[in-house]
One Martini backbone bead per residue (centre of mass of N, CA, C, O) as a GRO file, in nm:
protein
  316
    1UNK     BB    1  14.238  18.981  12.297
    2UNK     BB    2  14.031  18.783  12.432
    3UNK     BB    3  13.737  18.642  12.369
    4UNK     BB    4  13.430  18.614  12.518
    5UNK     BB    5  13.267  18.360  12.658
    6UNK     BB    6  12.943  18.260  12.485
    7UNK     BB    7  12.631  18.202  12.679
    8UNK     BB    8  12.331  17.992  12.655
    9UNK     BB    9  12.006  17.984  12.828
   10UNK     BB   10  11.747  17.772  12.762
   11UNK     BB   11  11.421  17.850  12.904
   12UNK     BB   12  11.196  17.682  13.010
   13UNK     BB   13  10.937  17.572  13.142
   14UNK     BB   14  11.005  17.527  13.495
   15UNK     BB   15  11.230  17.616  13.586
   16UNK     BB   16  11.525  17.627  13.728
   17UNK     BB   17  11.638  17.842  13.961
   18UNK     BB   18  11.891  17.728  14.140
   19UNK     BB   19  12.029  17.673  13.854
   20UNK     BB   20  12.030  17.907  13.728
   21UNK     BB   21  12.180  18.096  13.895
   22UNK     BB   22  12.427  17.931  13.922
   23UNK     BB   23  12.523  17.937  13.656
   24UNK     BB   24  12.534  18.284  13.635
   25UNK     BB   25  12.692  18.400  13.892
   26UNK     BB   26  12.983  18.308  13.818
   27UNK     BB   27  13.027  18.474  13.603
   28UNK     BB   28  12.957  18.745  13.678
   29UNK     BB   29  13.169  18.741  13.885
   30UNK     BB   30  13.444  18.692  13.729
   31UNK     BB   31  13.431  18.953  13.615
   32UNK     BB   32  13.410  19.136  13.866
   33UNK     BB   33  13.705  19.012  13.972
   34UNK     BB   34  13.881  19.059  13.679
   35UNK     BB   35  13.805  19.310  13.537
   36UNK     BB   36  13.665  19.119  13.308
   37UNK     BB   37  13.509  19.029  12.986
   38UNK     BB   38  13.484  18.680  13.019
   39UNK     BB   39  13.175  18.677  12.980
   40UNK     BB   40  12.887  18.595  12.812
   41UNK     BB   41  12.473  18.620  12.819
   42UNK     BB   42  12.200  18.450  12.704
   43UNK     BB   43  11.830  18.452  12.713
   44UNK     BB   44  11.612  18.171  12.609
   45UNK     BB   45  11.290  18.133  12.448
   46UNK     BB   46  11.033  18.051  12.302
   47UNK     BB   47  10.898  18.365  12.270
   48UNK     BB   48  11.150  18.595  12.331
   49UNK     BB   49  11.082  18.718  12.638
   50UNK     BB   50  10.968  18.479  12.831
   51UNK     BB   51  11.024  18.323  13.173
   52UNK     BB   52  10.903  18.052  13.386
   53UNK     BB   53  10.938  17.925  13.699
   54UNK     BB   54  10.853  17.697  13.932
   55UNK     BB   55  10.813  17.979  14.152
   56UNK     BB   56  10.674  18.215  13.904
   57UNK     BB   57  10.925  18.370  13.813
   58UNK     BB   58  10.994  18.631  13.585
   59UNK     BB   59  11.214  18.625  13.284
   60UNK     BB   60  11.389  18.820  13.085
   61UNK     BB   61  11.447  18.775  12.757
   62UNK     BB   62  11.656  18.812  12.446
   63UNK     BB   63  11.537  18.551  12.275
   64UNK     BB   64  11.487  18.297  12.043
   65UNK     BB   65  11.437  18.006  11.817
   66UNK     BB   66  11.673  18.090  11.661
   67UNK     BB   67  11.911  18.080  11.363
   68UNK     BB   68  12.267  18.234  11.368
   69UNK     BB   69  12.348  18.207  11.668
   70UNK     BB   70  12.654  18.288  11.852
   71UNK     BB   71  12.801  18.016  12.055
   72UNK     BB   72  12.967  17.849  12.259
   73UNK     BB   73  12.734  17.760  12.465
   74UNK     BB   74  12.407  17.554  12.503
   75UNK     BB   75  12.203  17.575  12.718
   76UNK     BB   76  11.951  17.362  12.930
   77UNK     BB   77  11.651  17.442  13.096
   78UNK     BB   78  11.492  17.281  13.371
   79UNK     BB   79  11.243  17.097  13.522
   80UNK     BB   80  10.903  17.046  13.548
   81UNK     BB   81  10.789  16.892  13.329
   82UNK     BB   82  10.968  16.811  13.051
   83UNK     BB   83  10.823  16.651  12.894
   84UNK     BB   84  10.597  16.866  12.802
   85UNK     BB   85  10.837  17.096  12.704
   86UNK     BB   86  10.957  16.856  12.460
   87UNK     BB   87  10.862  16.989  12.204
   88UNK     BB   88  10.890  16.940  11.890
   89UNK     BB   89  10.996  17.234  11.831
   90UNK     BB   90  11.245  17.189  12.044
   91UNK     BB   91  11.373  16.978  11.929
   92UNK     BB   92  11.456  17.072  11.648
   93UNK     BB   93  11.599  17.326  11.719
   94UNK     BB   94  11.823  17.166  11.829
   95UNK     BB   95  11.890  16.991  11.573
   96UNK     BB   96  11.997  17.230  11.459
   97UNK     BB   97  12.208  17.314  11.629
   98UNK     BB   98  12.394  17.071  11.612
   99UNK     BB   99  12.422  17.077  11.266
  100UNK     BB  100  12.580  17.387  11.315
  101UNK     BB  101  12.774  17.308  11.588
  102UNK     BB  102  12.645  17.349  11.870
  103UNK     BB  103  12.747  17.350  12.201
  104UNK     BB  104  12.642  17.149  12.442
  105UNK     BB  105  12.381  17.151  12.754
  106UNK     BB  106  12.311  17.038  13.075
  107UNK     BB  107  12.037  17.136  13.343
  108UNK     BB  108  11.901  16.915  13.481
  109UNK     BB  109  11.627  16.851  13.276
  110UNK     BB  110  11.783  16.907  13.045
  111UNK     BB  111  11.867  16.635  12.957
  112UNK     BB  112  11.586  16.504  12.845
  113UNK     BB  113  11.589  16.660  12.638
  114UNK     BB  114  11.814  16.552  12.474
  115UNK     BB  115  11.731  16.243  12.494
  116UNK     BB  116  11.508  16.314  12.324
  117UNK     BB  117  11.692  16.407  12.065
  118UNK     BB  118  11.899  16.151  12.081
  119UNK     BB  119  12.206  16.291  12.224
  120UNK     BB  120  12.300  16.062  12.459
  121UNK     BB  121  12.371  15.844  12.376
  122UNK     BB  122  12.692  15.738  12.500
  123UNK     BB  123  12.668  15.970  12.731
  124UNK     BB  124  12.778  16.083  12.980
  125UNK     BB  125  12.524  16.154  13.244
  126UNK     BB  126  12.390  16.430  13.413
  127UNK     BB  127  12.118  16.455  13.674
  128UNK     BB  128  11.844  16.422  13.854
  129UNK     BB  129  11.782  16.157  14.068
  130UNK     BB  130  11.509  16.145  13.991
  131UNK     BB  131  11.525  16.056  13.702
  132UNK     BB  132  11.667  15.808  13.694
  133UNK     BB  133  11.416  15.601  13.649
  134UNK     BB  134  11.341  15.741  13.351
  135UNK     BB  135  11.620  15.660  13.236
  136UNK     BB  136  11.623  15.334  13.251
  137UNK     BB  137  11.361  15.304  13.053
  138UNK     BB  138  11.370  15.522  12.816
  139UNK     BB  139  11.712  15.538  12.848
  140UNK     BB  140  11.948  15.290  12.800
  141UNK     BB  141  12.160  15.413  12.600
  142UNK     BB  142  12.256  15.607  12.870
  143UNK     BB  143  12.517  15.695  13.082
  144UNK     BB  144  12.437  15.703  13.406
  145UNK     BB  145  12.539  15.938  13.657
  146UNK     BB  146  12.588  16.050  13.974
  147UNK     BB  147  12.681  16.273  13.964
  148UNK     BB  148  12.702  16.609  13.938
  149UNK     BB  149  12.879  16.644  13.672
  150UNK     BB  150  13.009  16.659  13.312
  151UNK     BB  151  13.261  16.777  13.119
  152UNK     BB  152  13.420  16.534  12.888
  153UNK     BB  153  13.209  16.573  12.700
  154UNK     BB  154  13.029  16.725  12.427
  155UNK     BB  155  12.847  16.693  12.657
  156UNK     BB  156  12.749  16.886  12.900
  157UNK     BB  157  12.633  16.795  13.260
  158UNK     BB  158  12.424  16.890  13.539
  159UNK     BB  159  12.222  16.784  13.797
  160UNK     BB  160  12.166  17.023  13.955
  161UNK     BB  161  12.109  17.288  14.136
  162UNK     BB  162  12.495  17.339  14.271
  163UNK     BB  163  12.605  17.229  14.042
  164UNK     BB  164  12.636  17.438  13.842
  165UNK     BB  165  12.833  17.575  14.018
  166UNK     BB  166  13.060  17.348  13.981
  167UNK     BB  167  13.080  17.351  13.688
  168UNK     BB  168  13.119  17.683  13.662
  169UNK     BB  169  13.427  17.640  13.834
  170UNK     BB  170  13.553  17.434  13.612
  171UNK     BB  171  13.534  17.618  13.355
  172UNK     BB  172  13.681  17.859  13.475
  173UNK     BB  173  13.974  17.699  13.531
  174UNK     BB  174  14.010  17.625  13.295
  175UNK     BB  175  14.006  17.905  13.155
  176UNK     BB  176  14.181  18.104  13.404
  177UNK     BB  177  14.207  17.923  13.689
  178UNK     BB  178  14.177  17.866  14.002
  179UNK     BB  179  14.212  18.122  14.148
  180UNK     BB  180  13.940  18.242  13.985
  181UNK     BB  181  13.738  18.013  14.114
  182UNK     BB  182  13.803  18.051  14.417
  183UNK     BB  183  13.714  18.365  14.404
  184UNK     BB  184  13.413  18.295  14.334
  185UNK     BB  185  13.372  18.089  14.565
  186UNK     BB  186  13.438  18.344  14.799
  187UNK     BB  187  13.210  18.525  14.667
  188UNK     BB  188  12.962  18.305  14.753
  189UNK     BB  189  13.014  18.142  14.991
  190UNK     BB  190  13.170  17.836  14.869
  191UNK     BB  191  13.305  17.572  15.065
  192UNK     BB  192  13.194  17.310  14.881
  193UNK     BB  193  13.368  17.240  14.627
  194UNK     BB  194  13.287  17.019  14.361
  195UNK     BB  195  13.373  16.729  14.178
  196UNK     BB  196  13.200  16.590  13.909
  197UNK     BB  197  13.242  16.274  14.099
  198UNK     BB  198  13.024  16.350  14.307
  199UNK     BB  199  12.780  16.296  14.455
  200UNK     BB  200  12.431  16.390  14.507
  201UNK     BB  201  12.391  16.235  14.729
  202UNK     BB  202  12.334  16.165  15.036
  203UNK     BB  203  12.570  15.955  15.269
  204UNK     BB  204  12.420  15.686  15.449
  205UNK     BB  205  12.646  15.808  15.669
  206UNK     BB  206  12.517  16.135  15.647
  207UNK     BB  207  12.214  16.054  15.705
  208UNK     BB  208  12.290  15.812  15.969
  209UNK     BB  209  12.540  15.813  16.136
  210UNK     BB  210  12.721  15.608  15.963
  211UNK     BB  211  12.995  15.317  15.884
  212UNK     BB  212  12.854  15.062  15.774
  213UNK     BB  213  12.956  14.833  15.526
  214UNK     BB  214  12.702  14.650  15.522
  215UNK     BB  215  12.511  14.803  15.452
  216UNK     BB  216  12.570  14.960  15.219
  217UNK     BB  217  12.601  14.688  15.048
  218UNK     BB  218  12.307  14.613  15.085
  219UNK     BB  219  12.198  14.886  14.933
  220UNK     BB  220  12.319  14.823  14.689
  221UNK     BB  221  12.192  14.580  14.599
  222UNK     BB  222  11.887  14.663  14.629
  223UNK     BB  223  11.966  14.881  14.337
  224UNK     BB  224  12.024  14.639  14.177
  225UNK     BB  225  11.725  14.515  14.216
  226UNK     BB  226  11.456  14.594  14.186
  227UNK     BB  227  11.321  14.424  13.950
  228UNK     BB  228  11.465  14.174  14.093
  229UNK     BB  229  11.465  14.069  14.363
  230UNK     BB  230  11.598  13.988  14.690
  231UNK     BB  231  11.637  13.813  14.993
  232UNK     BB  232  11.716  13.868  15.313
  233UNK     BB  233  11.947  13.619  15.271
  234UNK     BB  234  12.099  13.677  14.968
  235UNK     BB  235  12.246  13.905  15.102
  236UNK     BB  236  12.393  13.807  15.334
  237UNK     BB  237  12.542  13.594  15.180
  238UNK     BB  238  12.693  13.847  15.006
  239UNK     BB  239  12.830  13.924  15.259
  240UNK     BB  240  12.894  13.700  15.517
  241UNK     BB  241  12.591  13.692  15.692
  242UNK     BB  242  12.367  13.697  15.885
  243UNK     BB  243  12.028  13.749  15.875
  244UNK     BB  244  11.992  13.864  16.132
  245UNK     BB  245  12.262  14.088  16.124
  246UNK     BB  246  12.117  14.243  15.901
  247UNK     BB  247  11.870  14.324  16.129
  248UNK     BB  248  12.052  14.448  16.272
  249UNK     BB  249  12.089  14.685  16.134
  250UNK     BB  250  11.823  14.775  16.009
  251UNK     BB  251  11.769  14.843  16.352
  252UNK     BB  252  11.966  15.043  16.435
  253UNK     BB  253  12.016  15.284  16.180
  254UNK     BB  254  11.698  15.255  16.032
  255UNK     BB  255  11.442  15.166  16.179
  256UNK     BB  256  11.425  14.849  16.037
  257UNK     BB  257  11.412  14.636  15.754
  258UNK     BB  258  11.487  14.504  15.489
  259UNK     BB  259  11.191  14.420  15.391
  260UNK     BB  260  11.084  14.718  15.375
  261UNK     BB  261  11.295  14.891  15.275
  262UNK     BB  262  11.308  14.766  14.988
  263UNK     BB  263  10.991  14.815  14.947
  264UNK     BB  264  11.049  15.141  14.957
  265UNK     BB  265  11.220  15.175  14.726
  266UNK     BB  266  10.985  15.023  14.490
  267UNK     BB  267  10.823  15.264  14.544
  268UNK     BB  268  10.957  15.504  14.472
  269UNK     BB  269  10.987  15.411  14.207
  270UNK     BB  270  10.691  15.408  14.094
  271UNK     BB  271  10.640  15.705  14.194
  272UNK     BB  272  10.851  15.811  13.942
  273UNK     BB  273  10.703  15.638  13.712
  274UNK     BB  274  10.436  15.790  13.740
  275UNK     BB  275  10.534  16.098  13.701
  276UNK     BB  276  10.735  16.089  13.440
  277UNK     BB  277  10.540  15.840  13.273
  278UNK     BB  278  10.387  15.661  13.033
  279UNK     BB  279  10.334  15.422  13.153
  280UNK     BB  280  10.198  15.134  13.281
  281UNK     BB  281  10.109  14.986  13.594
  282UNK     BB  282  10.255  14.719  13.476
  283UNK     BB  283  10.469  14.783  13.389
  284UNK     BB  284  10.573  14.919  13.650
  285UNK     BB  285  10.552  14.644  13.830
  286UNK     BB  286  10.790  14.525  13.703
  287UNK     BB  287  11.018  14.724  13.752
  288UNK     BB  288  10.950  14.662  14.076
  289UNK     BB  289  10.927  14.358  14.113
  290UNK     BB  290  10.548  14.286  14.055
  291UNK     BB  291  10.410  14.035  13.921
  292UNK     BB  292  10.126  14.181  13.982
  293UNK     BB  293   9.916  14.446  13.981
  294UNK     BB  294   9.760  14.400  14.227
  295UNK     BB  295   9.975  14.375  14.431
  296UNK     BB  296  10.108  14.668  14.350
  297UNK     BB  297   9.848  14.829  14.455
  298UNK     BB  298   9.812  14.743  14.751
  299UNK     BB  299  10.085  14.804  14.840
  300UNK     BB  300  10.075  15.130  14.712
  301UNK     BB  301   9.794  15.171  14.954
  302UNK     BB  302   9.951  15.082  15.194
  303UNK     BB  303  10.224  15.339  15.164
  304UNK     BB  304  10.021  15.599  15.049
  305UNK     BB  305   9.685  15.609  15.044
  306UNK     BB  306   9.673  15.530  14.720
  307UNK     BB  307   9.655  15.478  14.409
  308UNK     BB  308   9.824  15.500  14.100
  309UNK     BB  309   9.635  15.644  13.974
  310UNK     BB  310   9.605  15.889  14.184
  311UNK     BB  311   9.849  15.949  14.190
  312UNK     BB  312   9.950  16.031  13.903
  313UNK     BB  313   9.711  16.302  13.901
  314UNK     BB  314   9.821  16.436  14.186
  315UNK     BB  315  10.138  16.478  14.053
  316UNK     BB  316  10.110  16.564  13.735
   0.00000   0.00000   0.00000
C-alpha cells in the first residue's frame, strides 16, 4: 500500500484564512471520497501552539519550527504584512529546511517570504496580483506569472484565495487521477477548476462587458510602461488607430480618458508600493513614472486625498 503523502503548512501571522482552508479541504475531501488515507497533515507555527489569521480566528498547529520532521512538501501560508513577519528566524528556518532537502511551496503571500529567503531567484512564482509591484521593485529576479498558481517548479506556488485549491485539485490529479480531483471539486461544489496558467484578475472584458481589441491592447500597453509612461498618442500610434479613437474607446467602456486612467493605474501602484516596501517616497515616485517628487505628492494627495506619507502611516 502507497504510503500517504505528509504536507505540512507553516502558518505565518496574519495569515489568509480563505487560502488557508482551500488548500487543506482538498486533502480532506480526497480522503473522505476515497475511502483511503490518501493525504495527512500537519499545522505548523512559529511558537508550535497557536496560528492567529488575519480575520482574528485562532488555528491550534501541531509543531514548531524544529528541523527533522519528514514532510513530502513544506507549505508556507501568508497574507498581511508578509514582510514583517519574514523575520530573521523564520527565514534561517527555512533556509535549514531546504539544506535537509525539504519540498517548499507558497501559497499567497508566502512566495515573498521564500523569495526573501533568496530562494525564488529564476523561478516562474504565483503570487497574489497585490503583491506584484513590491515583486518587481524588490526580487527582480524572480520570474513573476500571472498565472493563479505554478506546479511546474521545484518551488510550486499558488497565487492565495481559491487558487490553493486549484493547486490542490492539480496534485490530486496529478497523483490519484482527474477522476478523483473532479469528485472532490464537486463535493466542494466548485465547479469553476482553473488549469494553473489561468489569470488571476478578472479579465478587462469580463469586468467591463466588453470585447474591444484595441483597448485591451491599450491597457497592456499602459501596464507596460508604468515606470516610464507613454502619451495616448503614442499609444494610439502603437495600434493603428487615431488618438480621437482612442478617447473614445475610453469613455464609451471606462468612462474615462486615457490619460486619467493611466495615471489611476501609476497610482494605485504608488500606493502599493508606499504600503507594501521601504522604498522613500522619491525612489516610489520614479518607479511609477513622476519625474519630481513634488508633482508626485501633488497628485497623490489630489486622487487619494491624503499625501504620501499619510497614506503609508494609514495603511501599513
Amino acid at each position: 500500500m502507497t504510503e500517504p503523502q505528509h504536507f505540512s503548512f507553516f502558518l505565518l501571522p496574519e495569515f489568509t484564512h480563505i487560502a488557508f482552508s482551500c488548500a487543506l479541504e482538498p486533502l480532506r475531501i480526497a480522503n473522505l471520497v476515497s475511502g483511503k488515507t490518501l493525504y495527512r497533515w500537519s499545522l505548523v507555527s512559529e511558537d508550535g501552539r497557536t496560528a492567529t489569521c488575519s480575520n482574528g480566528s485562532v488555528t491550534l498547529t501541531d509543531a514548531g519550527m524544529e528541523s527533522g520532521r519528514k514532510t513530502d512538501r513544506l507549505f508556507v501560508i501568508s497574507g498581511l504584512n508578509a514582510q514583517v513577519h519574514a523575520t530573521p528566524k523564520v527565514l534561517s528556518w527555512l533556509r535549514r529546511e531546504r539544506a535537509a532537502g525539504t519540498p517548499l511551496g507558497a501559497i499567497c503571500s508566502g512566495a515573498y517570504v521564500l523569495a526573501k529567503a533568496g530562494f525564488l531567484d529564476g523561478v516562474e512564482t504565483a503570487v497574489h496580483w497585490a503583491w506584484h509591484d513590491l515583486f518587481i521593485e524588490e526580487f527582480p529576479d524572480v520570474r513573476l506569472v500571472r498565472n493563479v498558481f505554478v506546479a511546474r517548479e521545484r518551488i510550486i506556488t499558488a497565487s492565495g484565495g481559491t487558487a490553493a485549491a486549484d493547486l490542490m485539485l492539480h496534485l490530486i490529479g496529478k497523483a490519484h487521477g482527474q477522476d478523483l480531483a473532479t469528485e472532490v471539486a464537486d463535493q466542494m461544489v466548485y465547479n469553476a477548476v482553473r488549469e494553473g496558467t489561468a489569470a488571476q484578475r478578472v479579465s478587462i472584458q469580463s469586468r467591463h462587458g466588453m470585447r474591444n481589441e484595441h483597448l485591451k491592447r491599450a491597457i497592456a500597453v499602459m501596464e507596460a510602461a508604468l515606470e516610464n509612461p507613454v502619451s495616448p498618442s503614442l499609444i494610439a500610434e502603437e495600434l493603428g488607430i487615431s488618438t480621437r479613437q482612442l478617447e473614445r474607446l475610453f469613455g464609451r467602456y471606462l468612462n474615462s480618458t486615457p490619460k486619467h486612467y493611466f495615471m489611476e493605474m501609476r497610482l494605485h501602484k504608488a500606493q502599493n508600493l508606499l504600503v507594501q516596501t521601504e522604498q522613500s517616497v522619491t525612489e516610489i515616485a520614479m518607479a511609477c513614472g513622476f519625474q519630481t517628487t513634488s508633482h508626485f505628492s501633488k497628485v497623490f494627495r489630489a486622487h487619494f486625498g491624503t499625501s504620501p506619507l499619510s497614506q503609508r502611516a494609514k495603511l501599513a
